[in-house]
C-alpha positions in Angstrom: 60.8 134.4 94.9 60.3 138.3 94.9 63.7 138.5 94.1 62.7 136.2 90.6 60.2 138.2 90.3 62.2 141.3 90.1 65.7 140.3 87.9 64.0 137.5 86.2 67.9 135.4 87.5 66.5 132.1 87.7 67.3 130.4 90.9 68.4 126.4 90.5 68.9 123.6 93.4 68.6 126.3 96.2 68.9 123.7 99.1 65.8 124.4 101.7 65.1 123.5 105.1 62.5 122.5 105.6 60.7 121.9 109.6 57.9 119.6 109.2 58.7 117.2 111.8 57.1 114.5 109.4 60.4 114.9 106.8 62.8 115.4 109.5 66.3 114.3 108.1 65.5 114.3 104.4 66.5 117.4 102.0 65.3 119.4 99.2 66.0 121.7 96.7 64.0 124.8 95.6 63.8 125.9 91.7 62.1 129.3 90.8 61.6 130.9 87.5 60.2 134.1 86.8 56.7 133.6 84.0 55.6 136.7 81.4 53.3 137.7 79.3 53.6 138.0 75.1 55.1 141.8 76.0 58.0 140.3 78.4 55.9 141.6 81.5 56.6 139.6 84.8 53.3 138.1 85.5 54.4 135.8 88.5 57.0 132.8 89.6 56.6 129.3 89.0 58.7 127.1 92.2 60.1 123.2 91.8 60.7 121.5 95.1 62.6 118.2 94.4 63.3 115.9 97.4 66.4 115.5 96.8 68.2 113.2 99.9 69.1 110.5 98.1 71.1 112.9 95.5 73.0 114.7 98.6 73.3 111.3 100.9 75.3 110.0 98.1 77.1 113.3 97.8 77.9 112.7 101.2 79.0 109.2 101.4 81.4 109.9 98.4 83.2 112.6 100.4 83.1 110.3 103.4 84.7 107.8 101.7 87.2 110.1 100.4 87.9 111.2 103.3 88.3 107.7 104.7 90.7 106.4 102.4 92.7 109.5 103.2 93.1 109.5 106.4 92.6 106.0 107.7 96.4 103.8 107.5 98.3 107.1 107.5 100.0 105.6 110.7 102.2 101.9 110.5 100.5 102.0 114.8 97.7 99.1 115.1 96.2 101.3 117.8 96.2 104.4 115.8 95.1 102.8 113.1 91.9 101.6 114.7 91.5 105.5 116.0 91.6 107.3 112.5 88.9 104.5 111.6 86.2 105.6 114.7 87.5 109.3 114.2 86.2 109.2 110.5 82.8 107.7 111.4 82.6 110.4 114.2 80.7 112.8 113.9 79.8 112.0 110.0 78.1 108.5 110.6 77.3 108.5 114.4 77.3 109.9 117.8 79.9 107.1 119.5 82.3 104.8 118.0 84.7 102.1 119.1 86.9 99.5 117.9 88.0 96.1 119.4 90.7 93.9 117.9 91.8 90.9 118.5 94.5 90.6 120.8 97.0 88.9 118.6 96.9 91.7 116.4 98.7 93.8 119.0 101.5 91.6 118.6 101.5 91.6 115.2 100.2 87.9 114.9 97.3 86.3 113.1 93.9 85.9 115.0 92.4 82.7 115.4 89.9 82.2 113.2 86.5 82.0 115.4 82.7 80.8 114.0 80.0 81.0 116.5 79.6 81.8 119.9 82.6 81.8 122.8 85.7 84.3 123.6 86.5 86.1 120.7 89.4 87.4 122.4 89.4 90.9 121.9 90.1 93.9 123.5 89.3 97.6 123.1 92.0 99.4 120.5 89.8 102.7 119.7 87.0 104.8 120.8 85.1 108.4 119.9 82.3 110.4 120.8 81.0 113.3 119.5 78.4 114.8 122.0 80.4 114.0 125.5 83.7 112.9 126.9 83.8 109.3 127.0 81.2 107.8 129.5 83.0 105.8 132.2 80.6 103.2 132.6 81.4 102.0 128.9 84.2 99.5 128.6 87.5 101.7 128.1 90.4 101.7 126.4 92.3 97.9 127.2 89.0 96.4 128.3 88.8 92.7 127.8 85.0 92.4 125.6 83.8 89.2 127.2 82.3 86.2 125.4 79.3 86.5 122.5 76.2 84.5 122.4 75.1 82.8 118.9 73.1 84.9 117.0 72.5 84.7 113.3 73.7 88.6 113.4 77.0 87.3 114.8 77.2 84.7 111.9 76.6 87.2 109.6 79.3 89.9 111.4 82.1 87.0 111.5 81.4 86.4 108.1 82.2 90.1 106.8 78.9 91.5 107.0 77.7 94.9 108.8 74.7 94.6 111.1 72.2 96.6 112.5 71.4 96.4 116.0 68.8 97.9 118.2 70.0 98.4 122.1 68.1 94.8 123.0 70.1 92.9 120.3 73.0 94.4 121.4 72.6 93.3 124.7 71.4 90.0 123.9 74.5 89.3 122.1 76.6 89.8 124.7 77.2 86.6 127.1 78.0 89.0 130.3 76.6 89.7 133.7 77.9 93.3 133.8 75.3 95.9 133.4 73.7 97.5 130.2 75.4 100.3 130.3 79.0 98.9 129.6 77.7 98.0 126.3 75.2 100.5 125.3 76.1 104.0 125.4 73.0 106.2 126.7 70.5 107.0 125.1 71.7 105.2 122.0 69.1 103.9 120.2 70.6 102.7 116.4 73.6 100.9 116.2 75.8 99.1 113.3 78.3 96.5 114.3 80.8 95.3 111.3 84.0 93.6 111.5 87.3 94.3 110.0 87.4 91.7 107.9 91.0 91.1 105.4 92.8 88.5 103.7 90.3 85.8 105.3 90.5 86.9 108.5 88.5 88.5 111.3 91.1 91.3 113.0 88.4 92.5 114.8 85.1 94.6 115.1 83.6 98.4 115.0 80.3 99.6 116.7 78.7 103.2 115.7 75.7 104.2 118.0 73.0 107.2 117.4 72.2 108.9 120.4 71.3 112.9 119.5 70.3 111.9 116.1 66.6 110.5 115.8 66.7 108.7 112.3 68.0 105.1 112.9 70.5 103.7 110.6 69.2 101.7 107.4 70.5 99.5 104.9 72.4 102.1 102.6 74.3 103.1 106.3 75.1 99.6 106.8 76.9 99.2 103.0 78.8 102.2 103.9 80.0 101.1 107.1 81.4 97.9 105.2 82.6 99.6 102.3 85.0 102.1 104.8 85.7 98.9 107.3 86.7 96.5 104.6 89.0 99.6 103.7 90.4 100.0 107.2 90.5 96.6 107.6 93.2 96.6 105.0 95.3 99.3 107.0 95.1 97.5 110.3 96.1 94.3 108.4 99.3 96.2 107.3 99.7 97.5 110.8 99.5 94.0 112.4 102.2 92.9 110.1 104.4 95.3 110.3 104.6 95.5 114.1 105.4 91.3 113.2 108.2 92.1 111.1 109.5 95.5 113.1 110.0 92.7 116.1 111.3 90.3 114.3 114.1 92.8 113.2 114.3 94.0 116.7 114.6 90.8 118.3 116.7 90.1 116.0 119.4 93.4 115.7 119.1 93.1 119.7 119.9 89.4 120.0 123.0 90.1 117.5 124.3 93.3 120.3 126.0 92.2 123.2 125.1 92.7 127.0 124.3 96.8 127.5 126.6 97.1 130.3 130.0 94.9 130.7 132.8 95.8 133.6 136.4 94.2 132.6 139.7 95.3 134.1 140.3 97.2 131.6 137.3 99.5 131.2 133.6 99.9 132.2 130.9 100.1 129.4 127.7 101.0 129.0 126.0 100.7 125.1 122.6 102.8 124.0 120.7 102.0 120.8 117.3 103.7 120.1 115.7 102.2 116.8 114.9 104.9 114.1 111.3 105.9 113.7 110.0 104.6 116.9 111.5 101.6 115.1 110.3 102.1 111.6 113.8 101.7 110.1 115.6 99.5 111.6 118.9 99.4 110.3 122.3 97.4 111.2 124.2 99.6 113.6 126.0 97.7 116.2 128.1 97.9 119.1 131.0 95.6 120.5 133.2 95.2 123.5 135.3 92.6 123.3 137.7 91.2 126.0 141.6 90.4 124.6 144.1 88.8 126.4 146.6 90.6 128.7 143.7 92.2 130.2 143.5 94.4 127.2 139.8 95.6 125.2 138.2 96.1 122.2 135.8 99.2 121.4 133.3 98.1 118.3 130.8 100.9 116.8 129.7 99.9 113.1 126.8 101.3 111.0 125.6 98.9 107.6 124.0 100.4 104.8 120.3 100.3 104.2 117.6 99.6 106.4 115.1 96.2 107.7 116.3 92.7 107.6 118.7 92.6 105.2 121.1 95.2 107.6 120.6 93.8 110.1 121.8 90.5 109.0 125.3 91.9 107.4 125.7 93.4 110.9 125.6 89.6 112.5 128.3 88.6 110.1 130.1 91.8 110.1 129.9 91.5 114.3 131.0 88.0 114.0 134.2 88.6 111.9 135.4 91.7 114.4 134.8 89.2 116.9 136.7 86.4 115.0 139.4 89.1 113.4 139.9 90.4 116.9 140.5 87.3 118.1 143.7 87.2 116.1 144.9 90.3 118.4 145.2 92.2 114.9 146.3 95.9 115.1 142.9 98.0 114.0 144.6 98.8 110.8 144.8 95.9 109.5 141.7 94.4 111.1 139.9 97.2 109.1 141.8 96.2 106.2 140.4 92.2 106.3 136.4 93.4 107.1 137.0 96.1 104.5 137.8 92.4 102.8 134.9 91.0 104.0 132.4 93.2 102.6 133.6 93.0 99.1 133.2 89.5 98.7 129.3 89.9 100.2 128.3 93.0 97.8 130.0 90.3 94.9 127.5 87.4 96.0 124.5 90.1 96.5 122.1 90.7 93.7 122.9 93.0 90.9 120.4 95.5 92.2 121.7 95.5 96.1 125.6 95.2 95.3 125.6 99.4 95.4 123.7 99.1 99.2 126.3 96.4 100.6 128.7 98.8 102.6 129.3 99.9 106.2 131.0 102.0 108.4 133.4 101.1 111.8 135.5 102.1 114.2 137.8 99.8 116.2 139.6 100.5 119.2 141.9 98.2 121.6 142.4 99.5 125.1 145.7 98.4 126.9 145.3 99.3 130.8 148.7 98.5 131.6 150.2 101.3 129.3 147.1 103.4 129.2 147.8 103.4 125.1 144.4 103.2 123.0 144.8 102.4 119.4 142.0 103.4 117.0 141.0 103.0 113.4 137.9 104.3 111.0 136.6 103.1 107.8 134.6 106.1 107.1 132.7 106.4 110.6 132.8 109.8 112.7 135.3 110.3 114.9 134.8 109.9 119.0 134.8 111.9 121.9 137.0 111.9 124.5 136.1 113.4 127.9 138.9 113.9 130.2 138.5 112.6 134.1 138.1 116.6 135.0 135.1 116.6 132.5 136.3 118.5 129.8 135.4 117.2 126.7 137.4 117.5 123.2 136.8 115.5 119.6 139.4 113.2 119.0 140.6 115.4 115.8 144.0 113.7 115.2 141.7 110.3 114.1 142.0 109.6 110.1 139.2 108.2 108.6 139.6 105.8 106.0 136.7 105.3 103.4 133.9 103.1 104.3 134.1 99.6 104.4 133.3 97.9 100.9 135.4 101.0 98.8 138.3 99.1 98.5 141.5 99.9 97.6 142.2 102.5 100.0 144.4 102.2 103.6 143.4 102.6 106.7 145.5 104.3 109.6 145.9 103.9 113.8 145.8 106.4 115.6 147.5 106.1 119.3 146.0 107.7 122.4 146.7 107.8 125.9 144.3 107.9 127.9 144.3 108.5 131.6 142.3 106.7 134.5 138.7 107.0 134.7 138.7 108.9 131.1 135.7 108.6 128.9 136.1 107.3 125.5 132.1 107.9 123.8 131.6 105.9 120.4 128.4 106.0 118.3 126.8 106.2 114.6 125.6 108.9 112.5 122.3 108.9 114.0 123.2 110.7 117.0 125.0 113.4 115.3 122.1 114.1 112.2 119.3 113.8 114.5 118.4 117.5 114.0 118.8 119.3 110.9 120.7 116.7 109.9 124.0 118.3 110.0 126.8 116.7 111.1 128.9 119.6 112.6 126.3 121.1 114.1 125.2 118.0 115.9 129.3 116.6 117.2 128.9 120.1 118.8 125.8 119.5 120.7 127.2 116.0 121.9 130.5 117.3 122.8 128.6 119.9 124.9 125.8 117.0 126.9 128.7 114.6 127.4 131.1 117.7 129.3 127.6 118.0 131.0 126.0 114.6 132.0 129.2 112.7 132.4 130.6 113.5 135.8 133.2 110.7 137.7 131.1 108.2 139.7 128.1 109.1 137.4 126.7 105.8 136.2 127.7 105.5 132.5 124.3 103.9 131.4 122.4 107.4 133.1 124.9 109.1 131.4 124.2 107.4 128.2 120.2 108.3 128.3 120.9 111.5 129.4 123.1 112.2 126.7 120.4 110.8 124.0 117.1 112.2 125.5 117.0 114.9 123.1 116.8 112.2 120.6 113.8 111.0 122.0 111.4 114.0 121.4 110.8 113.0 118.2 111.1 109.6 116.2 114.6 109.7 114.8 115.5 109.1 111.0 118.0 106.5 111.8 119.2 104.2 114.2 120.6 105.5 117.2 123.9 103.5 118.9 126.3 105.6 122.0 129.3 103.1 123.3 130.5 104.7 126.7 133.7 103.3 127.8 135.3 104.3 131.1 139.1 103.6 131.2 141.0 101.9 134.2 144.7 101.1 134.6 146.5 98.4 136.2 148.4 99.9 139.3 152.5 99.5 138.6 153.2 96.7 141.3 150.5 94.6 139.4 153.1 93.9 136.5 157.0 92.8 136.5 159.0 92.8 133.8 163.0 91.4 132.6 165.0 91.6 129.4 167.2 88.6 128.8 170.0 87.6 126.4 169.7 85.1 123.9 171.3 82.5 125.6 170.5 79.2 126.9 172.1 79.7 130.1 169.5 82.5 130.9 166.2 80.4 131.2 167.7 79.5 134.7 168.0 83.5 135.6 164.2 83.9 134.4 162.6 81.0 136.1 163.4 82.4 139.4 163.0 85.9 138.6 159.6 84.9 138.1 159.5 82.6 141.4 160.7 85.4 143.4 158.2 87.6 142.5 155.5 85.3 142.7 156.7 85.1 145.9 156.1 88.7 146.9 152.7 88.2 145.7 152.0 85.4 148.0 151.8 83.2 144.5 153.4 80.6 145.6 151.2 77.8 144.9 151.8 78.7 141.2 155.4 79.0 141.3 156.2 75.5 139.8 153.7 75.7 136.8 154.4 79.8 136.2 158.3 78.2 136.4 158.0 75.4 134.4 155.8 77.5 131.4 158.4 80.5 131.6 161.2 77.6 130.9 159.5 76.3 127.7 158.2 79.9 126.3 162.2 81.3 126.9 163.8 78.4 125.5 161.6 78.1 121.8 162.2 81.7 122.1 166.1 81.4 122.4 165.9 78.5 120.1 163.7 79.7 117.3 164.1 83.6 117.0 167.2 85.9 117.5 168.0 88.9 119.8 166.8 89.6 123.5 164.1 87.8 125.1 161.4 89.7 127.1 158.6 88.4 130.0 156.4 89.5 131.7 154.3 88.8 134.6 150.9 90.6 135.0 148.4 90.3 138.1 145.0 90.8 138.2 141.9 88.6 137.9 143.9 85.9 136.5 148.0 85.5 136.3 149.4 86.0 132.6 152.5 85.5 131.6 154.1 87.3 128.6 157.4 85.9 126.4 158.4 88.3 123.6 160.9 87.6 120.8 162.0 88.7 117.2 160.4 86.3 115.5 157.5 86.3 113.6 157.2 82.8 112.8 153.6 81.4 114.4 154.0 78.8 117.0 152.3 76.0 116.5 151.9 72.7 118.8 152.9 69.5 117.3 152.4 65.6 117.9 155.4 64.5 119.4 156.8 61.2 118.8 158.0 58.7 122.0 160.8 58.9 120.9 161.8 62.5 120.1 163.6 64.3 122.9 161.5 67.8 122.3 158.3 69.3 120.5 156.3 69.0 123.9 157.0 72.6 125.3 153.7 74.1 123.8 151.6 71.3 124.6 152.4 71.1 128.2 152.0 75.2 128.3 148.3 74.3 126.7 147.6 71.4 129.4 149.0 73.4 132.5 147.0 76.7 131.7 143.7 77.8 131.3 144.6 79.4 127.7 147.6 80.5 125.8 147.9 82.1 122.5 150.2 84.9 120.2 149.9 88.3 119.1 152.2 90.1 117.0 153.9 93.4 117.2 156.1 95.5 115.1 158.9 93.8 115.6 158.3 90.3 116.7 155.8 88.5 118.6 154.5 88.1 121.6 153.4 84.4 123.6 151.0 84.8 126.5 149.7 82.0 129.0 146.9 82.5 131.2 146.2 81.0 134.7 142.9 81.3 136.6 143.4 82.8 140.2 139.9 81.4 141.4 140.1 79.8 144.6 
């Protein structure tokens, strides 16, 4: 005021404290002007003290609202969801806060809709206080809340309503023989209770206590409270259904993949996949191994376009046509070639808008353990690494890409390898290599360097294989995740036998007990007359049907297979043979005296196999 009184500077809406006990909790404002005389003299100072609470506590629940709708749904988490809500009312509403939801919405389903007294089925999500570290004798984090007495407060609550409660309400509404203090925080003396109410339904409830603070809470507190819950409500309610459709596309991507760890004669496996984002964006990368006769395998690593549902349901049909095309014993060229097919015709059926996001990337790979040969082919898909059994490790650099799947137009090429015993062939998308910085280069370097470092010989591959993507877990990556680790064996040399024969009639005699006698030194001799009488049949259509020498092979392992090549490439097919024709039978009794048979071709000819189970 002397300062008025001297510059004559009006002062306007000074806030003042003020310590009467009686106006505790309310706020004013001070106004001064200076008064003179006719001659401009200053001849004292007139004040103005406006109470002005209700002016500031709406200034206050504005930015408190603000506030809330900035910082509350920020996170796709139920759980964190249900914090940023107790965070914002503490310390700007209350001394303690929590939050209980209903436990379905932890799994991302509905809750059922309750009236009246009984379990409500909740369980603590969220919880804050602003004076102390959270008392122990409250219910914590996880806690069951136990069943609720009818009250008209709980009527009013269920039916999206905030409510004021004193501690004795409080208690009374609770249907528990626990004591007070799990459900009262001390000395709290004012409490609201309001539920986070959206879309019709009850997802669960928030409680904010005084306990430093000596003004209760009032109505106006109470329309807050439902204003920011019905808010948060809405963010929770996106939460819950999210996490629903993140596990539905998680069951479902994970369902499509095969078993994580498979052990065939030809190679051990171990397959990794880490969904982006903490599982925000899943996507359709996939991995395959896939068993093909002769004891040989199949490597699979693929990578769709795009992200959710969608991706992840080309990847089932782009899984089930490797499966189907490798089932044909293609070569990976022109396997490629047919998916690259494939995904032509499905961008053609999408939707104008989502033809340019029907694509994918793959790599295929067929082991043969007998040679030790792998043949590889990419559409567009990084190359793998290789690390040798001394555990050096190397990019496979001589691998051509070919353009993605879905380009069109372009060829694809093999590449051959040969890789020695206990060799390590790692496969994998994108996502492993752009994890940081997202550059390419930069990250094939740091996984050529953790493989030449995790994977040792005798090292399980699936440790290896979380070793070699726990940097990747630090942080949520920005896309899926998939490693393939495939550990090479090979067939010893006395496992296989092998004869060239002319093309001559008189030579299926020669061939049926070459393959007798070496059955023989086996100990095979229980199979001699079927392995004899399915050599005969394979060697003569061979003789009969194609031109030039006649190969077969016998292989030994987990099941005895039996190999007739020609230089045909006519398909051979099995026929219904009349009772009266003297031939057309041979394929049908190799079908009946074997577990399976089948053909693959080569380039020149093809190649008849028969398979018999050595199970005792």
């Amino acid at each position: 005021m002397r300062q008025v009184l001297r510059t004559g500077a009006p002062v306007i809406g000074h806030e003042r404290p003020m310590r009467a006990r009686h106006v505790q909790g309310r706020r004013f404002t001070l106004s001064a002007f200076r008064l003179e005389d006719g001659y401009g003299h200053p001849t004292g100072v007139v004040t103005l003290i406006t109470d002005a609470t209700k002016q500031y506590r709406s200034y206050d629940q504005l930015e408190l609202l603000q506030h809330a709708s900035a910082h509350i749904g920020r996170s796709l988490g139920v759980e964190q969801t249900a914090q940023d809500l107790v965070d914002t009312l503490v310390p700007a509403m209350g001394d303690v806060a929590w939050a209980n939801l209903a436990e379905a919405v932890f799994d991302g389903n509905e809750p059922p809709k309750l009236v009246g007294a009984g379990d409500p089925h909740l369980r603590r999500a969220a919880l804050a206080s602003a004076t102390e570290p959270w008392s122990t004798e409250l219910l914590q984090p996880g806690a069951a809340i136990p069943p609720y007495r009818d009250t008209p407060g709980l009527r009013r609550m269920q039916h999206g309503g905030a409510v004021l409660l004193s501690p004795a309400t409080a208690i009374t509404l609770v249907n528990s023989s626990e004591p007070d203090e799990r459900f009262v925080p001390k000395h709290g003396h004012s409490a609201m209770w309001a539920p986070l109410y959206a879309r019709g339904l009850v997802l669960g409830s928030v409680t904010v206590w005084r306990t430093e603070r000596t003004e209760p809470f009032d109505k106006q507190d109470a329309d807050l409270l439902t204003e920011i819950t019905s808010r948060a409500a809405l963010s929770v309610d996106n939460a819950r259904r999210y996490v629903r459709e993140h596990r539905a596309a998680v069951a479902l991507q994970q369902r499509l993949l095969p078993r994580a760890t498979t052990e065939t004669p030809a190679a051990d496996t171990a397959g990794l996949y880490l969904p982006a984002g903490g599982g925000a964006e899943i996507s359709g990368d996939w991995f395959d191994v896939i068993p093909l006769p002769s004891l040989r395998t199949a490597f699979v690593v693929g990578d769709v376009v795009g992200h959710g549902l969608h991706a992840t349901a080309t990847m089932g049909r782009l899984r089930t046509a490797v499966q189907t095309l490798a089932d044909l014993e293609l070569d990976p060229t022109e396997l490629l070639t047919h998916l690259d097919d494939l995904v032509t015709r499905l961008a053609a059926e999408a939707s104008p808008e989502h033809r340019d996001t029907v694509g994918a990337t793959c790599l295929y790979a067929t082991y043969d353990p007998i040679t030790g040969r792998c043949l590889l082919a990419s559409a567009g898909h990084p190359p793998p690494v290789l690390v040798q059994p001394d555990g050096t490790a190397q990019v496979v650099g001589e691998l051509s890409p070919g353009p993605p799947l879905g380009v069109g137009g372009m060829p694809f090429e093999t590449t051959a390898l040969d890789l020695a015993p206990g060799s390590v062939l790692a496969l994998y998308t994108d996502g492993l290599i752009q994890h940081v910085h997202h550059d390419p280069v930069a990250g094939l370097a740091r996984l050529t360097d953790r493989l030449t470092t995790s994977c040792r010989p005798g090292r399980p591959l699936e440790e290896t294989g979380r070793a070699v993507i726990a940097p990747a877990t630090d942080s949520p990556p920005h896309d899926d995740i998939t490693l393939l680790l495939a550990r090479t064996r090979a067939l010893p040399p006395e496992a296989t036998a092998e004869w060239d024969f002319a093309a001559d009639p008189a030579v299926v005699t020669d061939a049926r007990k070459a393959v007798a006698d070496q059955l023989a030194v086996w100990e095979l001799d229980d199979l001699a007359f079927t392995t004899e009488l399915v050599v005969s049949e394979l060697v003569t259509n061979a003789i009969r049907y194609a031109e030039g020498p006649v190969g077969v092979r016998l292989i030994r392992d987990e099941a005895l297979i039996c190999e007739v090549t020609d230089t045909s490439n006519t398909q051979p097919r099995p026929r219904r043979a009349r009772w009266s024709d003297e031939g057309g039978r041979g394929l049908f009794l190799v079908a009946q005296f074997t577990t399976r048979w089948g053909s693959r071709y080569g380039q020149a000819g093809k190649t008849i196999w028969a398979e018999q189970s050595l199970a005792s």
